[in-house]
N, C-alpha and C positions, 0 to 999 in steps of 0.2 A: 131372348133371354141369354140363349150363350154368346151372344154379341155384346152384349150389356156386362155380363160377368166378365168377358176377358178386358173388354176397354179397363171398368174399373179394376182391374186384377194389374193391367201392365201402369195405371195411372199412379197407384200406390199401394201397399199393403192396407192403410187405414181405410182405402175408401174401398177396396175388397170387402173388409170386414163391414162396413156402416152398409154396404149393399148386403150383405149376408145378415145382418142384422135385421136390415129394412123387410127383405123374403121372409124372416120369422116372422116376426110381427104382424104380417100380413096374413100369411099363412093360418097364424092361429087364430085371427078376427074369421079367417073364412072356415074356419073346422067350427066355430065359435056359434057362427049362424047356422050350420050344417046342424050341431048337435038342438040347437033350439027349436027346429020343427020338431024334435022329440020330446021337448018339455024339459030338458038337460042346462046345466047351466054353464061353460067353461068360465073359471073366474080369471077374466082376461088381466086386470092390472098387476096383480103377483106372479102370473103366468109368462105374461110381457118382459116386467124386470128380468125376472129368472132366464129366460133363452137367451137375451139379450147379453145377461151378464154370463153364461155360461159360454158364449161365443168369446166374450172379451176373456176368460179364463182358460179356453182352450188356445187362445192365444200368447195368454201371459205367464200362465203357469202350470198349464199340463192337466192330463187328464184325471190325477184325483181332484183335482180343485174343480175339474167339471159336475163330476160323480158328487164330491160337498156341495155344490151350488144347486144340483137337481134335489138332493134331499132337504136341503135345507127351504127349499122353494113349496117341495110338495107338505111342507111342514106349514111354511105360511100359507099356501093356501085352505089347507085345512083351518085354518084360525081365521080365514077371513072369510071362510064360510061361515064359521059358527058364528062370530060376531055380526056378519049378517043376516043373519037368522035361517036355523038350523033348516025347518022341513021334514016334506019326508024325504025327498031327494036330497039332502045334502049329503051323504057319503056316495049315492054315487055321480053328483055332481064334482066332488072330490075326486075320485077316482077315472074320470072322465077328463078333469082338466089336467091330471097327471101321465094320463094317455097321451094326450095332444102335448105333454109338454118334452115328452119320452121319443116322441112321432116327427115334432119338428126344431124343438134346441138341442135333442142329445145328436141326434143323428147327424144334423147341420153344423155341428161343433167337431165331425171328424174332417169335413169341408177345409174344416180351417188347421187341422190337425196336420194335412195332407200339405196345406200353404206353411205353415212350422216347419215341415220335413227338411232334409238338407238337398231335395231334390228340386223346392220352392213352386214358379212357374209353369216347369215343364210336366212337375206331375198333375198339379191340378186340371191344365191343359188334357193329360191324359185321362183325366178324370171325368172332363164335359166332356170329350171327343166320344168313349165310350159310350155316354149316357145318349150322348147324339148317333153314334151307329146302333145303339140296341135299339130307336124309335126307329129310324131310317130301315133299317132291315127288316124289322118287323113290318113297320106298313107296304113296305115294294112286295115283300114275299108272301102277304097276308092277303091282301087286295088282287093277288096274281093266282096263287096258288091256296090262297085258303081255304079250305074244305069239312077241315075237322076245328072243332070246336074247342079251346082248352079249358075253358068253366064257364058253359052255355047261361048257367044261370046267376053269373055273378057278369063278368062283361062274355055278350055271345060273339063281341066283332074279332076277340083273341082267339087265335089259331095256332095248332102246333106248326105248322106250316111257317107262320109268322115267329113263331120261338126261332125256328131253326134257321131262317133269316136274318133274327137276332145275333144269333152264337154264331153265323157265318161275317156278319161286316163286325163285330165286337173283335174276333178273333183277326180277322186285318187291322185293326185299331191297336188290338193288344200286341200284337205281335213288334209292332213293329214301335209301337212307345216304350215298350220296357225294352228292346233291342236298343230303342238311344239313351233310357237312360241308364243301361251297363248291365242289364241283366241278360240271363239265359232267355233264346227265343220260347224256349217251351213254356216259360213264365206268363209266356202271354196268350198260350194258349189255355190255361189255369184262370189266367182272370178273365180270359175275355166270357168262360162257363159260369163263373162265378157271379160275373157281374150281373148274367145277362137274367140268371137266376133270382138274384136281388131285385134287377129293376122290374123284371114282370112281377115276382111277389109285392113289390111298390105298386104298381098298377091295379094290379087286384084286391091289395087293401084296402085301397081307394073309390077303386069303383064299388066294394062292398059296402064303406059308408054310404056311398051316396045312395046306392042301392037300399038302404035300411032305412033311411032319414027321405028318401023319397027324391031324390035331383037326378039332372041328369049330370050339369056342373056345380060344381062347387060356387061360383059366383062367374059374372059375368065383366070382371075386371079386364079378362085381354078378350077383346072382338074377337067370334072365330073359334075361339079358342077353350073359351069358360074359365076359371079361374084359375090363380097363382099355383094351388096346388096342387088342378089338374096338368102342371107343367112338373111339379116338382116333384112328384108321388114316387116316380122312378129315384131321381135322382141321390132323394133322402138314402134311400136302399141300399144305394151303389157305394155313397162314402166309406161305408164303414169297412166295407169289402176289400175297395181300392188300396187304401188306407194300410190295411192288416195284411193284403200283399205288397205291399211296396216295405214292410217292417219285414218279413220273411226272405224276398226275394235279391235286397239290395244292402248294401252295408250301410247304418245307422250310426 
């Protein structure tokens, strides 16, 4: 996936986005069938539009027009429950498809926020590189050293041992991406905590659902691997984080 992202990121901005787009989309069909072993419904087609166009408006025009296009979405959705007939679950089939729409268009729209910036390529690069040292650190130092448990009952293969593998290669990633793109080194030891905090609460959310709704993966779309969103679960997390340091740490 981060081979895929950077190809179409260096190929063009539009095809950046139609990939960032395509990962939504996706994403919500598979939280879509997740929540329906519960009897839940996500109303995937106003769901769809809305991330969709939320990505193309944090593109075009910034993040209130993101913030109008989420409300205005979870507005249609609610109307397109009722008109197809209420239930008893329909508020919180409502409120469930506004979770999922909060979980992977808002979050995936700082993705592109981050691609807006005047730091363009190089941050987003900083962006996946992160998300790729807090796995890679996590599983060498997890697998080696892992011992202790960090929520046995939600994923038991997480370890603080594995956190702290995290925050060790994050912090060589951070350090030294914010060092090129102009900022103070210690900035990067600021995100690479932050981040690494983000992506395992991503990870955790995730394995929660699946834990509740009964999976082990969310689908079985990438071999190996289980689904788009057990790839993305981190990643959603880290944007927003990267994003709001890179507005703090560098001149805008």
């Amino acid at each position: 996936m981060a081979f895929v992202s950077l190809g179409a990121l260096f190929l063009s901005n539009i095809a950046f986005l139609v990939l960032m787009s395509t990962f939504a989309v996706v994403a919500l069909w598979e939280l879509a069938g997740a929540f329906a072993r519960k009897g839940h419904q996500v109303v995937l087609p106003p769901a769809w539009i809305g991330a969709v166009g939320m990505i193309i408006c944090a593109w075009t025009l910034g993040l209130e027009a993101v913030l109008a296009a989420l409300c205005f979405t979870i507005a249609a959705i609610a109307i397109w429950r009722v008109l197809d007939g209420t239930g008893e679950n329909a508020l919180m089939d409502v409120m469930i498809t506004a979770f999922s729409l909060v979980y992977v268009g808002l979050l995936a729209s700082f993705v592109v926020f981050i691609l807006a910036s005047p730091y363009k390529i190089p941050a987003v690069m900083l962006f996946i590189a992160l998300a790729v040292a807090n796995d890679l650190g996590g599983w060498a130092a997890g697998i080696t050293f892992g011992k202790h448990p960090m929520a046995p009952k939600i994923s038991p293969k997480k370890s603080w041992e594995g956190f702290a593998g995290s925050i060790l290669a994050s912090i060589t990633v951070g350090v030294g991406g914010m060092v090129y793109l102009g900022a103070s080194w210690w900035w990067g030891i600021i995100l690479a905590i932050l981040t690494t905090i983000a992506a395992t609460t991503g990870d955790l959310v995730e394995s929660l659902i699946k834990r509740d709704v009964g999976l082990k993966d969310m689908s079985n779309l990438l071999p190996g691997h289980g689904g788009l969103m057990d790839r993305m679960d981190s990643l959603l997390m880290v944007a927003p984080v990267v994003y709001l340091v890179l507005r703090v740490a560098l001149p805008w």
